[in-house]
N, C-alpha and C positions, 0 to 999 in steps of 0.2 A: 504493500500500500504506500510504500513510499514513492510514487510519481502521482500522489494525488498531491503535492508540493509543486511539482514540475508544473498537471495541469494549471493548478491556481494562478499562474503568471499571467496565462495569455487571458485565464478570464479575468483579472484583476486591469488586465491592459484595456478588453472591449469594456469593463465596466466603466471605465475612466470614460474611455473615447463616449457612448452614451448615457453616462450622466447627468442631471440637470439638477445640480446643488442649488441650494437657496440657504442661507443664512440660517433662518429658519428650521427646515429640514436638518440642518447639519444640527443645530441644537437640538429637537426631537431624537436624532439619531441617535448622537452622541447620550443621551440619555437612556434610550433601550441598551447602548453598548457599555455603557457602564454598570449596566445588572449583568450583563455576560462576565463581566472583569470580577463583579464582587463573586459571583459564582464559582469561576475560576477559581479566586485567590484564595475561595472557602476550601473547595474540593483541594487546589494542592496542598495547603498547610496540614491534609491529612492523608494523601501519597507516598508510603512509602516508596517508591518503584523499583519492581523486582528485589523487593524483600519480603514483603506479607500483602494479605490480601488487605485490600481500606475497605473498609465496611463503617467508618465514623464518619458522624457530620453530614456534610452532602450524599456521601455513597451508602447514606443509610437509607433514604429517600430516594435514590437513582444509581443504578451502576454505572453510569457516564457522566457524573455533573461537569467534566473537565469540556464534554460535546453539548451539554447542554447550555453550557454558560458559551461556549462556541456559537450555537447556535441563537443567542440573544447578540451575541456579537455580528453576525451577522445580518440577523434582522434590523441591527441599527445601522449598518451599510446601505443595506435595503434601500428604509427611512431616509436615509441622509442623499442619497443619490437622487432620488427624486423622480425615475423612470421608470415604467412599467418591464420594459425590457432588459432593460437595468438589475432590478429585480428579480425577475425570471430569472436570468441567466442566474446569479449571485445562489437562489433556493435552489436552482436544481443542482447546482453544482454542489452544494452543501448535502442535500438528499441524496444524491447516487453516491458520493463518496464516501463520507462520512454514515452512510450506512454501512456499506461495506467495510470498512475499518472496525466501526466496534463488533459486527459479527466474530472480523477475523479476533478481534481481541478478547472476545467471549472462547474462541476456540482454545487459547492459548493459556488463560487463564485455568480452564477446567483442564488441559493438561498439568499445569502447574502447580494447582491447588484439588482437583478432584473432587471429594466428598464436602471441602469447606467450601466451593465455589458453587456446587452444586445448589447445597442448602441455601446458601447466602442467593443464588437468582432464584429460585423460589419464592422468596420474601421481600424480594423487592424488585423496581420494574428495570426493562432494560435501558430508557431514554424519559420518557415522565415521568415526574415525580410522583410516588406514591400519595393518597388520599391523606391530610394529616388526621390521627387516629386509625389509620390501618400499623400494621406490623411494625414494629421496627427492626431498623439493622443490627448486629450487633454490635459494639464498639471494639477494634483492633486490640491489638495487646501492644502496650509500648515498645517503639521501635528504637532502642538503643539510646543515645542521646535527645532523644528529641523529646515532642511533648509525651506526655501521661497517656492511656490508651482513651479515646476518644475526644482528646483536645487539640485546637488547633496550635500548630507549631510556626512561628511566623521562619524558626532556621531553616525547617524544611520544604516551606513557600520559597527560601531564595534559592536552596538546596535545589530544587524543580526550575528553578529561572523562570516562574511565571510572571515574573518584573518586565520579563520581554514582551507579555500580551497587552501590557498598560503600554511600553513604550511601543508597539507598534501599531496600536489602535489610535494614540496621539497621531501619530506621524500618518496613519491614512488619513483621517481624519483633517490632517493638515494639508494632505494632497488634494483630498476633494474641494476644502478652502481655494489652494490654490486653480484649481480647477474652476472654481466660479470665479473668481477675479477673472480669467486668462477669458474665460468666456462674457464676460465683462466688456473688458478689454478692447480684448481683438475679434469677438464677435463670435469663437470657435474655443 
């Protein structure tokens, strides 16, 4: 699943090319994509990765919050572009890939963990959040230095470098800016 990075280029190129930022929108956006970040930042501060299964916090309520909060991030690209086609392109390309990844990521884990990974998607869903007052997850067992088992660890938020989904949602974000001015501008 690693050339669903590669694809992302060229749709992040036509998303630019039809765009139609507004000030406006970019603030709307930028405001659904900052529930994607808090999301994120929740889910990693309790990722172990490739040390135990996370079952705290966010992945008590979702086995993908790291794709959920993804996908709020993207709905605030969406929003912030301004175009219907814009949009399309952005959701489907989020839905065909990022399906396919956490499947394969479901595979990998019941290799890895088996009986505990089994039980733990049982109990909770694979991409929406569970109803609050259904089941809960169970909470992880402390992983080493970091936090307690089911607390957030801001070491192992930086540990994950999820600092890079803030600073690169700024800097689109600052692209599409720049992308209204330029069509401002020069008219294109």
């Amino acid at each position: 699943m690693r050339w669903r990075v590669r694809a992302g280029y060229p749709v992040a190129l036509i998303y630019l090319m039809i765009a139609r930022p507004s000030p406006h929108y970019i603030l709307w956006g930028g405001m659904v994509a900052a529930v994607g970040l808090i999301v994120r930042g929740a889910a990693s501060g309790h990722l172990r990765k490739d040390r135990e299964l996370a079952t705290s916090g966010p992945y008590a309520h979702t086995r993908n919050p790291l794709y959920l909060g993804s996908a709020f991030l993207a709905a605030g690209f969406v929003v912030a572009g301004r175009s219907v086609w814009a949009g399309a392109l952005v959701t489907l390309y989020f839905a065909v890939f990022y399906y396919a990844v956490m499947r394969n990521e479901e595979r990998d884990l019941h290799e890895r963990f088996r009986g505990e990974f089994d039980e733990y998607a049982k109990r909770v869903p694979l991409f929406f959040p569970r109803v609050p007052g259904g089941p809960a997850g169970e909470p992880s067992p402390a992983g080493g230095d970091t936090a307690p088992a089911g607390r957030f660890s801001w070491a192992q938020y930086r540990r994950n470098h999820e600092y890079e989904a803030l600073i690169g949602t700024i800097a689109g974000l600052g692209v599409l800016w720049l992308r209204m001015e330029l069509r401002k501008r020069l008219g294109y």
